[in-house]
N, C-alpha and C positions, 0 to 999 in steps of 0.2 A: 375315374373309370379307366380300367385297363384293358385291353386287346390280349387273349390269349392265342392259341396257333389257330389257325385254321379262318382269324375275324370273329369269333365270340367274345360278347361282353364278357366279364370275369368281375364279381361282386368285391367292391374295395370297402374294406373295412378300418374303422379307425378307434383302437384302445384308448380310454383315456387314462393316462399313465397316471395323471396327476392321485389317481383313485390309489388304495389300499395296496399296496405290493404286491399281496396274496391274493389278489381277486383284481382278474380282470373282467370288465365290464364293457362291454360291446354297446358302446353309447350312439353313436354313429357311424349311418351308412349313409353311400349312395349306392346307388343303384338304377340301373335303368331295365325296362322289361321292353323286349320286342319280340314281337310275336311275327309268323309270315304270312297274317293278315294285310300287312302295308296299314296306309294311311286312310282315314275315314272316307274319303272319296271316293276308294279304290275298293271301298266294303261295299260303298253306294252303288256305285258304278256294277259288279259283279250281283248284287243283291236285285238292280235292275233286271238284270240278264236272265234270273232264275224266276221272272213273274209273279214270287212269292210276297204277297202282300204284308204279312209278317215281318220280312227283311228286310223291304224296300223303307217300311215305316219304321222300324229300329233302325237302320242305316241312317235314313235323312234325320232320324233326331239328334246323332252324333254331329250330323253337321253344322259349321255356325251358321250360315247361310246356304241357303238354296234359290240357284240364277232360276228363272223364268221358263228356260228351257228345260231343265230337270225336272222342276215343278208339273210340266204339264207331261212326262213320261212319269211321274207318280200318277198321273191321272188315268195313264193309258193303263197302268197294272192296276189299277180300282176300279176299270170301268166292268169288267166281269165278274166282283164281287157285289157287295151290296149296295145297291142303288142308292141311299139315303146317303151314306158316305163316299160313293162316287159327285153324288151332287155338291156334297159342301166341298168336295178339292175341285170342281171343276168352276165351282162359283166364285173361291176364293184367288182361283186362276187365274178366271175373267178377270177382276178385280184390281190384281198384281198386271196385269197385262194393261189394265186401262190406266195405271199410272206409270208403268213403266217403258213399255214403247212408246220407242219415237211417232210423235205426228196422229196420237192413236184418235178414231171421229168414233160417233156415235154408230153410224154404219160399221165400223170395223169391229166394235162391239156388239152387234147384233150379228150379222158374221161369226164371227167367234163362237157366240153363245148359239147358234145355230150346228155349228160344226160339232162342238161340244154335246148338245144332244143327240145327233148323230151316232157317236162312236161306240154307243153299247149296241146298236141295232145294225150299223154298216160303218164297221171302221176303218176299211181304205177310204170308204167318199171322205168320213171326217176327219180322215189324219192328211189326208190329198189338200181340204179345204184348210187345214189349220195351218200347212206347212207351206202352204200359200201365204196367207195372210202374215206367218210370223217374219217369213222371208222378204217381204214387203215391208215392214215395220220395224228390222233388223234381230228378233230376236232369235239366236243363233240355233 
């Protein structure tokens, strides 16, 4: 890969000579494509920002993993779409949340799943009560 003026990739191509004299053949490339999308986190990240549930779910499935915290801001952008699929990410949440915080009891589980139902009806009390609990339990 070459650098032409300005910092643009510049496609490097490679004849292979060994071929017919008369005909060259374009056997191999490399190449790289980048786009001013950036990196899959940074599509996640921006895809958050615009509310759109469409995005937010094509984004996170780019990703290899999704921390605990992102996880439940994909919750916050489903929670005003369709209830049956706000439930299964909010469940699934729960879930991730009971194996994965630190120190996590049964009451913090019930908490959670409390706050969780919350946030389609009154989502500062639920995002108040979750941002509580997950700061307690460290997740970030």
């Amino acid at each position: 890969m070459t650098r032409g003026h300005r910092g643009s990739l510049l496609l490097r191509c490679r004849t292979l000579s060994f071929l017919t004299p008369s005909r060259f053949i374009r056997a191999y490339c490399e190449h790289t494509f980048v786009t001013s999308d950036g990196n899959p986190y940074s599509r996640f990240r921006r895809a958050l920002a615009t509310g759109n549930e469409a995005l937010v779910t094509a984004a996170a499935l780019e990703l290899p993993r999704i921390g605990l915290d992102d996880a439940l801001r994909i919750c916050l952008v489903l929670r005003d779409g369709d209830p049956r699929r706000y439930e299964r990410a909010a469940v699934r949440w729960l879930g991730r949340f009971a194996l994965e915080a630190a120190g996590t009891t049964i009451d913090d589980l019930r908490r959670a799943a409390e706050a969780l139902d919350l946030l389609p009806a009154r989502p500062a009390e639920g995002m108040e009560r979750l941002q509580r609990l997950c700061a307690a339990r460290g997740v970030v």
